[in-house]
Structures are given as structure tokens and as C-alpha cells.
C-alpha positions as YAML, in Angstrom:
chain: A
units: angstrom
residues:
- id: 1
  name: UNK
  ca: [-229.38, 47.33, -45.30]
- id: 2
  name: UNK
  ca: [-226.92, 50.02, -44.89]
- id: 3
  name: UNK
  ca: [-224.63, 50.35, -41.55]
- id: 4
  name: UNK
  ca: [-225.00, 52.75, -39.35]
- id: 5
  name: UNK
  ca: [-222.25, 55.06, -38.04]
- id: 6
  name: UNK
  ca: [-223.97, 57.62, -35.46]
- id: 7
  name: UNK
  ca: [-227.40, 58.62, -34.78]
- id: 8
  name: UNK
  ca: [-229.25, 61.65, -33.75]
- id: 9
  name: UNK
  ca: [-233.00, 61.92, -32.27]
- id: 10
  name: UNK
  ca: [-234.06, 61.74, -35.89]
- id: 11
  name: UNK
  ca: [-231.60, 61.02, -38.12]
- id: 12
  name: UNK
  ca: [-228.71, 58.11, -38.67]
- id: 13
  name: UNK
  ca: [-225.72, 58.36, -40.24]
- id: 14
  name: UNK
  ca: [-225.11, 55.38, -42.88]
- id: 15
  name: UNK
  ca: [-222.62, 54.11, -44.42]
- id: 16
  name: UNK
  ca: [-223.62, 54.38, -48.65]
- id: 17
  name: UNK
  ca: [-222.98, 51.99, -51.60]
- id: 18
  name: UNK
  ca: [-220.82, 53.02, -54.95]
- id: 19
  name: UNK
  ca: [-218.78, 56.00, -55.93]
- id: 20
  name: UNK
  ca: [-216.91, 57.51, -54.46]
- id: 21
  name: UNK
  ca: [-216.21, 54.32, -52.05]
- id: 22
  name: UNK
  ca: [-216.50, 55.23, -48.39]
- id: 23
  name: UNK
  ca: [-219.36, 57.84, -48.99]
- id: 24
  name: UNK
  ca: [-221.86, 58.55, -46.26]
- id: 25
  name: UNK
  ca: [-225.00, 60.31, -46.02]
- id: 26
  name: UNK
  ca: [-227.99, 60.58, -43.52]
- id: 27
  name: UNK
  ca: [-231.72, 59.06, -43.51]
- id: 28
  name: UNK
  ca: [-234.46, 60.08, -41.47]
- id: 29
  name: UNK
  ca: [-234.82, 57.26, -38.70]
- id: 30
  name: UNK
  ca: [-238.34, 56.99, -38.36]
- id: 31
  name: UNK
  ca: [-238.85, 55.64, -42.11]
- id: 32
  name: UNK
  ca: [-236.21, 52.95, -41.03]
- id: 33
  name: UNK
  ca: [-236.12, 49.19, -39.32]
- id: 34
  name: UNK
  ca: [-232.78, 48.73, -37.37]
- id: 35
  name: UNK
  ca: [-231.19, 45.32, -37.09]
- id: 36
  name: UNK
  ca: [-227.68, 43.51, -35.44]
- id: 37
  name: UNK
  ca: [-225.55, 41.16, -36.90]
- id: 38
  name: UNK
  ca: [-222.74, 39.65, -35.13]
- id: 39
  name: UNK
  ca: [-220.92, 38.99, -38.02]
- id: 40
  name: UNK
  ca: [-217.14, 41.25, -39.76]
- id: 41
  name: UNK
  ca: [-215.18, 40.28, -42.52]
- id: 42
  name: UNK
  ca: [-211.76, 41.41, -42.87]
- id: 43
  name: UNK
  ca: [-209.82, 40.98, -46.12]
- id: 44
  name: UNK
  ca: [-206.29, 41.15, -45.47]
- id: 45
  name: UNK
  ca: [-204.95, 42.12, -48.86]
- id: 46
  name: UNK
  ca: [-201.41, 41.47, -48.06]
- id: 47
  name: UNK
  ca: [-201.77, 37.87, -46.05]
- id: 48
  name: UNK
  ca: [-204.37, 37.08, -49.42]
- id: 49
  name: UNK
  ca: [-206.49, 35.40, -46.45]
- id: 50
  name: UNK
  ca: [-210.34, 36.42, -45.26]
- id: 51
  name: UNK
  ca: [-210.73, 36.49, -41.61]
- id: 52
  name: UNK
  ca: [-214.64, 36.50, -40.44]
- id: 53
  name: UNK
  ca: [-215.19, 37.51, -37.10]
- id: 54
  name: UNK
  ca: [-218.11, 36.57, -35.19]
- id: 55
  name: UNK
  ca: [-219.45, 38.74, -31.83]
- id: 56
  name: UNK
  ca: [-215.47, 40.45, -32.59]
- id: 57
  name: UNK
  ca: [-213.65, 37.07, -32.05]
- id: 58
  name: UNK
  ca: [-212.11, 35.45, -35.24]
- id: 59
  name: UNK
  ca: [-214.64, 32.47, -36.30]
- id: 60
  name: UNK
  ca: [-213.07, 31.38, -40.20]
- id: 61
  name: UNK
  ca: [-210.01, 32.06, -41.66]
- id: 62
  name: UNK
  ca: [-209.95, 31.52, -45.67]
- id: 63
  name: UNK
  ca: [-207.20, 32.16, -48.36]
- id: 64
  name: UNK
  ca: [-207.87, 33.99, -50.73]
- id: 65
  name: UNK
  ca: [-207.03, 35.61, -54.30]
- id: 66
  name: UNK
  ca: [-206.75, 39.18, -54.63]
- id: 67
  name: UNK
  ca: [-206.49, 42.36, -56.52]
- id: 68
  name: UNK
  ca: [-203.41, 42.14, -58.93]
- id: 69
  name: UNK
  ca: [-201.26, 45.43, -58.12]
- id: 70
  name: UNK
  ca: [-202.69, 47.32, -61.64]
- id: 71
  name: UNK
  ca: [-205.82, 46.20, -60.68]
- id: 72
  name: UNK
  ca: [-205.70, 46.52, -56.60]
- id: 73
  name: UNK
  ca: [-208.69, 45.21, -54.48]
- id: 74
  name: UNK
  ca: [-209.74, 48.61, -52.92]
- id: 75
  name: UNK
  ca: [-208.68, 49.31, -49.09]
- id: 76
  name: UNK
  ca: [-211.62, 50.35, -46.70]
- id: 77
  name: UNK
  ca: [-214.58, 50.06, -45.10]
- id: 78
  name: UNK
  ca: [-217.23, 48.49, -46.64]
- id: 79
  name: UNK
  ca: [-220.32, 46.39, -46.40]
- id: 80
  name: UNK
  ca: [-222.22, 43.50, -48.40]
- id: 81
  name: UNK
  ca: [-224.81, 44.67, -50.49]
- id: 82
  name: UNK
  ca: [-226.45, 41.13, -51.65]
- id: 83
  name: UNK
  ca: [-225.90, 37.63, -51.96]
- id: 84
  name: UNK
  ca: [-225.91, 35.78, -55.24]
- id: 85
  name: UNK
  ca: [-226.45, 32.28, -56.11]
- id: 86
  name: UNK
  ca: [-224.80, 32.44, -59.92]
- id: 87
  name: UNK
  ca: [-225.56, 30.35, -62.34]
- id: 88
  name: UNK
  ca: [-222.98, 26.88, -63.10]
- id: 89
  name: UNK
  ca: [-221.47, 28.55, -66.34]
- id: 90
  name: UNK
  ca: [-221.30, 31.92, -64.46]
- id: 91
  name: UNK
  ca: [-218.01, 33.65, -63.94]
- id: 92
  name: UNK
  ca: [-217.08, 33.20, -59.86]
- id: 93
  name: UNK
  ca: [-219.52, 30.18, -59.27]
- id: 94
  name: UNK
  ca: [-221.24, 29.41, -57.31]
- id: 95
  name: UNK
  ca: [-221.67, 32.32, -55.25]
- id: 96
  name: UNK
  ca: [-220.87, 35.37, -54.77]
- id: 97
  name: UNK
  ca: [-220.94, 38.75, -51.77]
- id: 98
  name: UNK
  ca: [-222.03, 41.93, -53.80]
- id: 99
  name: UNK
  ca: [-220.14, 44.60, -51.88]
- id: 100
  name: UNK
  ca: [-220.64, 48.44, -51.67]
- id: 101
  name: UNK
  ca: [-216.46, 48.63, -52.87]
- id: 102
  name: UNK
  ca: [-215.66, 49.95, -56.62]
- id: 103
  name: UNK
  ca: [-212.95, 49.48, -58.29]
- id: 104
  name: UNK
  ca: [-210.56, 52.41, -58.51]
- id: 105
  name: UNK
  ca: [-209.94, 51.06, -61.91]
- id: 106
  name: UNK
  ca: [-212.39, 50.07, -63.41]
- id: 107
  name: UNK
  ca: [-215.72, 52.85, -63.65]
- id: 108
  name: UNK
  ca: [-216.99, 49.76, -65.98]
- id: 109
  name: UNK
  ca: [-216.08, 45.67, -65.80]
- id: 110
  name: UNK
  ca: [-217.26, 43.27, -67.78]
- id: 111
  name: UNK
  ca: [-220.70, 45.53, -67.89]
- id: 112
  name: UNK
  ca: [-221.33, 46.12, -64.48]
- id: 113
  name: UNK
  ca: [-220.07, 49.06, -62.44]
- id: 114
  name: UNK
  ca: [-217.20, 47.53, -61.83]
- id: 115
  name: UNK
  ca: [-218.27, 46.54, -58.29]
- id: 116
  name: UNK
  ca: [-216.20, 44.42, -56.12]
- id: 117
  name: UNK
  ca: [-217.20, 41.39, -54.66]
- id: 118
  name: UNK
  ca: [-215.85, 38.06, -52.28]
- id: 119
  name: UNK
  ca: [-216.69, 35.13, -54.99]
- id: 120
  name: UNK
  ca: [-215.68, 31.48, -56.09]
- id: 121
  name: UNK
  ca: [-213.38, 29.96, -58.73]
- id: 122
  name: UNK
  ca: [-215.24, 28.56, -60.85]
- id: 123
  name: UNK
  ca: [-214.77, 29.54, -64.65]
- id: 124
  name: UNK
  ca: [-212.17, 31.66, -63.90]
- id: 125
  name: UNK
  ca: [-209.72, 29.54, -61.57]
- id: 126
  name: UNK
  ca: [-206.71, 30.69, -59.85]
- id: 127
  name: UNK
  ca: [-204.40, 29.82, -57.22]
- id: 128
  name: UNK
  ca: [-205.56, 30.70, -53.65]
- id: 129
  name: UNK
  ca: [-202.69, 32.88, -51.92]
- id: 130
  name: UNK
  ca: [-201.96, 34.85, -55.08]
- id: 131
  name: UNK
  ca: [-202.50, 38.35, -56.18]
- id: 132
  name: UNK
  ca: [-204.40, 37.76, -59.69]
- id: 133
  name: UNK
  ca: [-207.68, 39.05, -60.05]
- id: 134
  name: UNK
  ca: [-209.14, 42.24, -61.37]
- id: 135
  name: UNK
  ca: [-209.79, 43.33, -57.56]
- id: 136
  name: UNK
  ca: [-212.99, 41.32, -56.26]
- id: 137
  name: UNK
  ca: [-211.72, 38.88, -53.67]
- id: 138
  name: UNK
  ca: [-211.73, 34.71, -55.03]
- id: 139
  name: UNK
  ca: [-212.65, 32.29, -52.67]
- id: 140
  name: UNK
  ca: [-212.56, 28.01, -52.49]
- id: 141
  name: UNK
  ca: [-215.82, 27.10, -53.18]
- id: 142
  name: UNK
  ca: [-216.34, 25.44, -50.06]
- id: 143
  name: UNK
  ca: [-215.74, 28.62, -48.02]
- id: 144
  name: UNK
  ca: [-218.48, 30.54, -49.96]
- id: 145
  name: UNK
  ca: [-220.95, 28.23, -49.48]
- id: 146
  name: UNK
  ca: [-219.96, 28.73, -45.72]
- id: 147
  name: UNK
  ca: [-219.91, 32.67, -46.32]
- id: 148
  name: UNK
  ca: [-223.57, 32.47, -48.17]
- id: 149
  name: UNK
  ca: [-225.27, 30.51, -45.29]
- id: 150
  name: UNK
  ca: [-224.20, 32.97, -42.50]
- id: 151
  name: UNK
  ca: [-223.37, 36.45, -44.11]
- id: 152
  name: UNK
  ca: [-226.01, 38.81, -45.54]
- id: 153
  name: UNK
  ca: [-226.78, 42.50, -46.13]
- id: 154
  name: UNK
  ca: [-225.23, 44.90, -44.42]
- id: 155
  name: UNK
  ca: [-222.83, 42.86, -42.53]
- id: 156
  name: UNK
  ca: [-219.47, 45.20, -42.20]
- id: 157
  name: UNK
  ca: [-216.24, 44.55, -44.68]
- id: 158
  name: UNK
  ca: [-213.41, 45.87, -43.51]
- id: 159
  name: UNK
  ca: [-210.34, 45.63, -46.17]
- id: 160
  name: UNK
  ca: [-206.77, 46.71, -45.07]
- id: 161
  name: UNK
  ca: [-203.51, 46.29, -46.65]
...
């Protein structure tokens, strides 16, 4: 699901995954299915805190870990690509957001494409309010599993400073 950003008779604007982040492009709108969601994340990289929004009033608030400043968590507009259920032994347990962010780092991490996501602690730990990670965004447990029940494709990520 990709968001859309304008329209014309036949063709929408979306909002596209990967490098470079923020890229765009257009799709021809009759070999598409449009949805809503009344879901928005913001990650406020400075507060280290995830505020979801719901029909544009704040519904959650969550602290959170963040990009270390080598390894920043990139600022933008973004969007989640897929939820994950991980594995127990799986770095970021239990869950995890896929989102269309990259790192500005990383072209490679830990062989992926260095793709940023809003994940738990567990196996890799950390102290929520800090600026630690290697840019996704770390999450309590508990407030994933909330995320993961509500927040699917192509709901909008905003990330500021």
C-alpha cells in the first residue's frame, strides 16, 4: 500500500519505498484499489517518544530509543511497509513496523538494506528515552504489541527532529 499525495483523472501520485528516502513516482489509477486509514505516527527524534495519532488527534504516546547521532534515525516522511511477527531469539522481538525509511548510513545492516523500522527490545535491550540504536526506532514491548494490532501498510510516518 503506498500513500497517495495528489491525483489526476488517471494517474496518482505515491509516495515510494527505499532509496533515495522521500522518492515519489506515479501509477496509473485504474490498475489500483484505494483505501483510508485513520491512523499517523510521529517519531519525535528529539523528545525519543512516538506519538500515534488517530482521525489527527493524539491516541498513544510511547518512549522510545533512537538513532545514535553517527547513526541518526532519518527525518521525513514516511510510511509502513509491513508488519512482522519475529521470531523469540530474533533481534527487536517480538515485533516489528518495516518502514519505507533507509538509513543514510548504512546502504547495508546486518544484511538487509539497511531499512529502518519501529521495533521491540528484545535481544538487543536498551534504555527507553535514550539515543542508542543504529537508527530504527526501539519500542517497550507492550507498546508494539499495541502498534501491531492497529497499524498496517501504508499508514503515514512522519519523523521530525
Amino acid at each position: 500500500m503506498l500513500p497517495v499525495l495528489g491525483e489526476t483523472t488517471h494517474w496518482l501520485h505515491v509516495r515510494l519505498p527505499g532509496r533515495p528516502n522521500g522518492g515519489t513516482g506515479w501509477i496509473a489509477r485504474g490498475e489500483t484499489g484505494t483505501s483510508t486509514t485513520p491512523w499517523h505516527i510521529v517519531v519525535e527524534t528529539a523528545s525519543r517518544r512516538v506519538v500515534v495519532y488517530r482521525d489527527g488527534r493524539p491516541n498513544r504516546t510511547f518512549r522510545a530509543i533512537v538513532g545514535k547521532p553517527s547513526t541518526p534515525t532519518p527525518l521525513g516522511q514516511f510510511f509502513v511497509e509491513e508488519s512482522i511477527a519475529l521470531r523469540a531469539t530474533d533481534v527487536g522481538a517480538p515485533f516489528a513496523l518495516a518502514l519505507s525509511a533507509r538509513s543514510r548510513v548504512f546502504r547495508r545492516f546486518d544484511g538487509g538494506p539497511g531499512q529502518i523500522g519501529l521495533h521491540g527490545l528484545d535481544n538487543i535491550g536498551g534504555i527507553l528515552g535514550t539515543a542508542v540504536s543504529h537508527g530504527c526506532v526501539r519500542l517497550a514491548d507492550r507498546a508494539m504489541a499495541w502498534l501491531v494490532r492497529r497499524i498496517g501498510p501504508g499508514v503515514p510516518v512522519t519523523i521530525i527532529r
